[in-house]
C-alpha positions as CSV (number, residue, x, y, z in Angstrom):
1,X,0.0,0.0,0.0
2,X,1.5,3.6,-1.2
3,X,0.7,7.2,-0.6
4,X,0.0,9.1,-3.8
5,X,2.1,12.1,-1.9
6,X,6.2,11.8,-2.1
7,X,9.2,13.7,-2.9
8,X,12.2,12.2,-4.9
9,X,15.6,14.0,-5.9
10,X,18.7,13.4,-7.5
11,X,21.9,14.3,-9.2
12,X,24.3,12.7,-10.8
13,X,27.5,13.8,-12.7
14,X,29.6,12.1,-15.2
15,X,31.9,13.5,-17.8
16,X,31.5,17.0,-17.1
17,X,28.0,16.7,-17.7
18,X,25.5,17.6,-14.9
19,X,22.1,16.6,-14.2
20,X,19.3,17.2,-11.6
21,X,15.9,15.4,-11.3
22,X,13.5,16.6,-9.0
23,X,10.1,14.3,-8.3
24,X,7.4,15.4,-6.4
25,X,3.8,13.7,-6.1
26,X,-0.2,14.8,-4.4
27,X,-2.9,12.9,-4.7
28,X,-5.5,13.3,-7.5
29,X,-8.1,10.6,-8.8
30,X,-6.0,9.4,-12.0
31,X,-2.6,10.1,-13.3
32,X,-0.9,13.0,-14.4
33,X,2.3,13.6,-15.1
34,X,4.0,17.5,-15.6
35,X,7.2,17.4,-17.1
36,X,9.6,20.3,-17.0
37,X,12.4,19.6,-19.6
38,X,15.7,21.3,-20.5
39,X,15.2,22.9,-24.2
40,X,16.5,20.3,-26.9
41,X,14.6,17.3,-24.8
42,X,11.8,17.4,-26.2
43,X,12.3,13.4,-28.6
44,X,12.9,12.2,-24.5
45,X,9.8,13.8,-23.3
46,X,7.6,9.9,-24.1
47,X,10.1,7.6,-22.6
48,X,10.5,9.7,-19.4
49,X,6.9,9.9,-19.0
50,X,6.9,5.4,-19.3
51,X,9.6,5.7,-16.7
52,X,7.7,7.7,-14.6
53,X,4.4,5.6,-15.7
54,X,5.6,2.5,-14.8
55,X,6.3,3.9,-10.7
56,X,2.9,5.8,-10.3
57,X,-0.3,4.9,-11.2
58,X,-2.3,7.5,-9.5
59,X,-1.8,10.8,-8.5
60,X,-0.6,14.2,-10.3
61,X,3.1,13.9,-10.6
62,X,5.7,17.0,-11.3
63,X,9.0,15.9,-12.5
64,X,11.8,18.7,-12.9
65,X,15.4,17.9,-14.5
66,X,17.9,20.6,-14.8
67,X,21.0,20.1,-17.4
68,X,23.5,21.9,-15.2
69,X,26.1,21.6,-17.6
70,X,27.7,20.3,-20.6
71,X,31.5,19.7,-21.8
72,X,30.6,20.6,-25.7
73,X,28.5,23.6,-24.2
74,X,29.8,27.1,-24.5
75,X,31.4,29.6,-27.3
76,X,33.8,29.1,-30.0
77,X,35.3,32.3,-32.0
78,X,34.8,32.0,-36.2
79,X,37.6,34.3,-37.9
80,X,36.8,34.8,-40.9
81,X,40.7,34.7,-42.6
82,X,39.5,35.6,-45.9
83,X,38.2,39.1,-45.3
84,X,40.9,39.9,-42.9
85,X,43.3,39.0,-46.1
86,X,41.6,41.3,-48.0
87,X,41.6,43.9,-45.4
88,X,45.4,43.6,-45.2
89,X,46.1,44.0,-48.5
90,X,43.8,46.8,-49.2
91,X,45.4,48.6,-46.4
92,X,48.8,47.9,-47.4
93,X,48.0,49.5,-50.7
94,X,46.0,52.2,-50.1
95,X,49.3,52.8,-47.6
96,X,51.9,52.2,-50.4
97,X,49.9,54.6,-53.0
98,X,49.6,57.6,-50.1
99,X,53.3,57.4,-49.1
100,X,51.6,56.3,-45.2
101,X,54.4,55.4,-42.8
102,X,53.9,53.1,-39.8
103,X,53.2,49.4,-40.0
104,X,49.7,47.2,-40.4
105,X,49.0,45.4,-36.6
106,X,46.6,42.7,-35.3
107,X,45.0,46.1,-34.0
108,X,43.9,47.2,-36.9
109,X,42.3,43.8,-37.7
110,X,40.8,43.9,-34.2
111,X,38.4,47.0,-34.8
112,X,36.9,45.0,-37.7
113,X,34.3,42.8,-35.8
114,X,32.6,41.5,-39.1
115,X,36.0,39.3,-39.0
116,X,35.4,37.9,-35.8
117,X,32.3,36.2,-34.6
118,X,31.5,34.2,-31.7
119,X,29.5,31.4,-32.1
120,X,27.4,29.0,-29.3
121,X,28.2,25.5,-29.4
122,X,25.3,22.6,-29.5
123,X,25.3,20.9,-26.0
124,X,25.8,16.9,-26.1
125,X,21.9,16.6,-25.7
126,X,22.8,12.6,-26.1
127,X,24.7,12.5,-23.2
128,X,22.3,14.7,-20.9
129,X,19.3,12.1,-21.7
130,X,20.9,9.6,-20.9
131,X,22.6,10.9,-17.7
132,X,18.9,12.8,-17.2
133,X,17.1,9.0,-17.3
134,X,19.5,7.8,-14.5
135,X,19.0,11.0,-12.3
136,X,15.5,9.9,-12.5
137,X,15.1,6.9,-11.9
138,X,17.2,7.5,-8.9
139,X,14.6,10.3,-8.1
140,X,11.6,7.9,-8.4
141,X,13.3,5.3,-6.0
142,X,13.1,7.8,-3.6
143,X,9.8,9.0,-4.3
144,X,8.6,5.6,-4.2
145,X,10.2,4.8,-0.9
146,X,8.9,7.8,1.0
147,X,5.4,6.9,-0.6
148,X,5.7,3.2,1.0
149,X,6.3,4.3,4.2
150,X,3.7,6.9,4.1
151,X,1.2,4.7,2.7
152,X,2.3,2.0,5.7
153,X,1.4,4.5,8.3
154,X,-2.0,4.6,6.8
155,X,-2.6,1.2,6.4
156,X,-1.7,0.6,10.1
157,X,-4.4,3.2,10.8
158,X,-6.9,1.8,8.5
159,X,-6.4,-1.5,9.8
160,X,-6.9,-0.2,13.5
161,X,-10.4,1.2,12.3
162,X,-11.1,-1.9,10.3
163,X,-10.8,-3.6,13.5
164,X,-13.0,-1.5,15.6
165,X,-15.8,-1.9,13.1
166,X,-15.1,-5.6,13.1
167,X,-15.9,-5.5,16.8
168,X,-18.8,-3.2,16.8
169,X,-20.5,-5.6,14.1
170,X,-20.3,-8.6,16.4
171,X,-21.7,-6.4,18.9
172,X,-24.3,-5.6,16.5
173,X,-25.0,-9.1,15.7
174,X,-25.8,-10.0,19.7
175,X,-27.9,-7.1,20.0
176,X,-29.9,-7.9,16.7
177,X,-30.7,-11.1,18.6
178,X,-31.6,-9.8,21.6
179,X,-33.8,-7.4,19.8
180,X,-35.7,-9.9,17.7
181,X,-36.1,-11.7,21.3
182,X,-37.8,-8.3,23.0
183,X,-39.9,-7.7,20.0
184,X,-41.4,-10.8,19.9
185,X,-42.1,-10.7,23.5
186,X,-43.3,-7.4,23.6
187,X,-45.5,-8.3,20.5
188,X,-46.8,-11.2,22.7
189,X,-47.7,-9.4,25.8
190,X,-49.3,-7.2,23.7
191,X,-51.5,-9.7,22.1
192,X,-52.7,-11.0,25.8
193,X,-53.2,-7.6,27.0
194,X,-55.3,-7.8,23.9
195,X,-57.3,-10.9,24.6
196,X,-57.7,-9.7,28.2
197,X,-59.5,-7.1,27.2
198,X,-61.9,-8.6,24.7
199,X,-65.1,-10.0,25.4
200,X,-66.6,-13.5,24.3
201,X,-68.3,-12.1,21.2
202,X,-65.1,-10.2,20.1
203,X,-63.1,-13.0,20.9
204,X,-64.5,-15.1,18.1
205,X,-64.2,-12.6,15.8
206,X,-60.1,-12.5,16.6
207,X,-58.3,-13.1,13.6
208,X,-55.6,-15.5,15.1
209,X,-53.9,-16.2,11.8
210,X,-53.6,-12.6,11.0
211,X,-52.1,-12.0,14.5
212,X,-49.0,-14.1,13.7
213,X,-48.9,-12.6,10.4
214,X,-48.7,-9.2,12.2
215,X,-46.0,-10.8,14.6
216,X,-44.2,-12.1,11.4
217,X,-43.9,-9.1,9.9
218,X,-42.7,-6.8,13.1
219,X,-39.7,-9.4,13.0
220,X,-39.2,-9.3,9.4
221,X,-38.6,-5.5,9.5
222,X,-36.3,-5.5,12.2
223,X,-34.8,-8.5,11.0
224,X,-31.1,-7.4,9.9
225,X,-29.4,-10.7,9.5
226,X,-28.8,-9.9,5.7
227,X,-26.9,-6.9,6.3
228,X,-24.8,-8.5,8.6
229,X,-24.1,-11.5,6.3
230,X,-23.1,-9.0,3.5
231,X,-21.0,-6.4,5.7
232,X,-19.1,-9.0,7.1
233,X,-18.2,-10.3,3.5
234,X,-17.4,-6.8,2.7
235,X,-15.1,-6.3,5.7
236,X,-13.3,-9.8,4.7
237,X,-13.1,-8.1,0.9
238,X,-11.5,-5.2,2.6
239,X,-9.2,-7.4,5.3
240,X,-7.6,-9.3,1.6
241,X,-7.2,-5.9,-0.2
242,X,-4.9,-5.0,2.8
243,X,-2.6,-7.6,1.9
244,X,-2.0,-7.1,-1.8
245,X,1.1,-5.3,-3.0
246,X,-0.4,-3.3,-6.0
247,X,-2.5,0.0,-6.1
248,X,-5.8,-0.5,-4.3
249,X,-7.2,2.8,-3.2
250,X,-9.5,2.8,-6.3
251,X,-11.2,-0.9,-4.7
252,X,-10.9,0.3,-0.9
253,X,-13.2,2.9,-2.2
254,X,-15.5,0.9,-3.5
255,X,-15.9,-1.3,-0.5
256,X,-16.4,1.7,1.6
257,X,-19.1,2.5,-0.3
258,X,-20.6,-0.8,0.4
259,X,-20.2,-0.7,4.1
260,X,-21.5,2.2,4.5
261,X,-24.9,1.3,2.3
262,X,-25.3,-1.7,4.9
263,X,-24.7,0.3,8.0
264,X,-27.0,2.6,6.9
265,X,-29.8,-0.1,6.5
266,X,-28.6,-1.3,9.8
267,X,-29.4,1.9,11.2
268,X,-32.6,2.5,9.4
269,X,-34.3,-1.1,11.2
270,X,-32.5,-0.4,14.6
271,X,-35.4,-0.5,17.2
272,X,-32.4,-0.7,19.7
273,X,-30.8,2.1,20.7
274,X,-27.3,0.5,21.8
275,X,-27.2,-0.7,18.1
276,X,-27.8,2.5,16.7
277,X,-25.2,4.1,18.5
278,X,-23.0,1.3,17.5
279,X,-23.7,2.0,13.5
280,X,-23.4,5.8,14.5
281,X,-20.0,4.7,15.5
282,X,-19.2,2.5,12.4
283,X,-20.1,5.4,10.3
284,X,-17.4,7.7,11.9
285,X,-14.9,5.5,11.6
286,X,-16.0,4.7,7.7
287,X,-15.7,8.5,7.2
288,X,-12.4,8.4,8.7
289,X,-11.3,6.1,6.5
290,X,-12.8,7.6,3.2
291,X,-10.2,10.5,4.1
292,X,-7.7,8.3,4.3
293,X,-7.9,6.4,1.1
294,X,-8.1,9.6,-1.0
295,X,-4.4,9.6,-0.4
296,X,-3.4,6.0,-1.5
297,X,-2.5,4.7,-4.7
């Protein structure tokens, strides 16, 4: 189990060349991935996004990577030798026909910039993707490890609450049968009171079989034995998902969802009211955990 929130960073130099990778994930319903590229990266740009792809499956990710530098990177100087030849020799006429004294320097030359021109250099783009793919997938190992232990933390939380409602629904279960016990007890003092207060005449006209049908159906609606059976196959769904390796936020979800519709039922038949504070308290600790799992992967 993973957090979709981490940080990831690394650098690594070789050759003169420099690289930086920065990682940083929040959590967000699907994936997304923001790449922020050096200029000349952009062939790169699909393979870093698989590398990054095949780490996260959920969450907005930002990725940085800086080129800090590059041994082919800088400046060169382009003389241009055939004008400066022609400058010479023009000068060195126009000084011969004039009768000039004083002799033709590099000075001269040197106040002509349309000889000289400097010119940038192409960085080894080459060797900063493949240094830049290193940096990070050292960056994602770290990402990834500070997203494991986050996402352990909440597990051990989630399983606490898991547990609790695990207890409160065998608690649930004993007071359901307690109930159906006081209802049809209840029902049946009711029906003697009943008789007690009838006369002969009105006695024969006593429906007995539509009495138990009426008894029947008082138990029937406060019968919750079905919600029980399926919440405690939801919590076992839930119990196995906590186990497994791979993303599950998306299915934690899901059986959240369906605890809660049971609980709710639960609470909607509860003619006790130790059991409705007991699905008052599942539902707090479901809401809890609905918080938590919009932060895992």
């Amino acid at each position: 189990m993973r957090s979709m929130t981490g940080y990831g960073r690394a650098r690594i130099e070789r050759g003169g060349v420099q690289v930086s990778a920065e990682v940083r994930s929040v959590n967000q319903r699907f994936l997304e991935i923001k790449l922020n590229l050096p200029r000349g990266w952009g062939e790169a740009e699909a393979e870093l996004r698989k590398q990054v792809g095949a780490v996260v499956s959920r969450g907005r990710v930002e990725v940085a990577i800086r080129a800090l530098s590059s041994p082919r990177a800088g400046a060169g100087l382009l003389v241009n030798e055939r004008l400066a030849r022609t400058y010479v020799k023009e000068l060195r006429a126009l000084q011969k026909l004039l009768h000039l004294d004083g002799e033709l320097g590099i000075g001269v030359l040197l106040q002509r910039p349309e000889i000289f021109q400097l010119a940038e250099t192409e960085p080894d783009i080459a060797a900063e993707v493949a240094i830049g793919g290193k940096a990070l997938a050292r960056a994602l190992k770290a990402l990834d490890q500070e997203r494991a232990r986050e996402g352990g933390a909440l597990a051990k939380d989630m399983a606490a609450r898991l547990g609790r409602i695990g207890a409160a629904v065998k608690q649930i279960s004993h007071l359901a049968e307690q109930s159906r016990e006081a209802i049809t007890l209840q029902f049946q003092k009711r029906v003697r009171d009943l008789v007690n207060t009838l006369g002969m005449e009105e006695m024969r006209l006593l429906d007995e079989k539509r009495l138990y049908e009426e008894a029947a159906s008082a138990a029937q609606r406060a019968d919750i034995s079905e919600e029980l059976t399926r919440l405690s196959a939801h919590l076992e769904a839930l119990r196995a998902l906590f186990k497994r390796a791979e993303p599950i936020g998306k299915e934690i979800e899901f059986w959240l969802q369906e605890v809660g519709r049971e609980v709710n039922t639960i609470g909607s038949k509860s003619q006790n009211v130790a059991l409705s504070r007991l699905a008052v308290a599942i539902k707090g600790e479901l809401e809890k955990m609905r918080e938590q799992v919009q932060n895992l992967e």
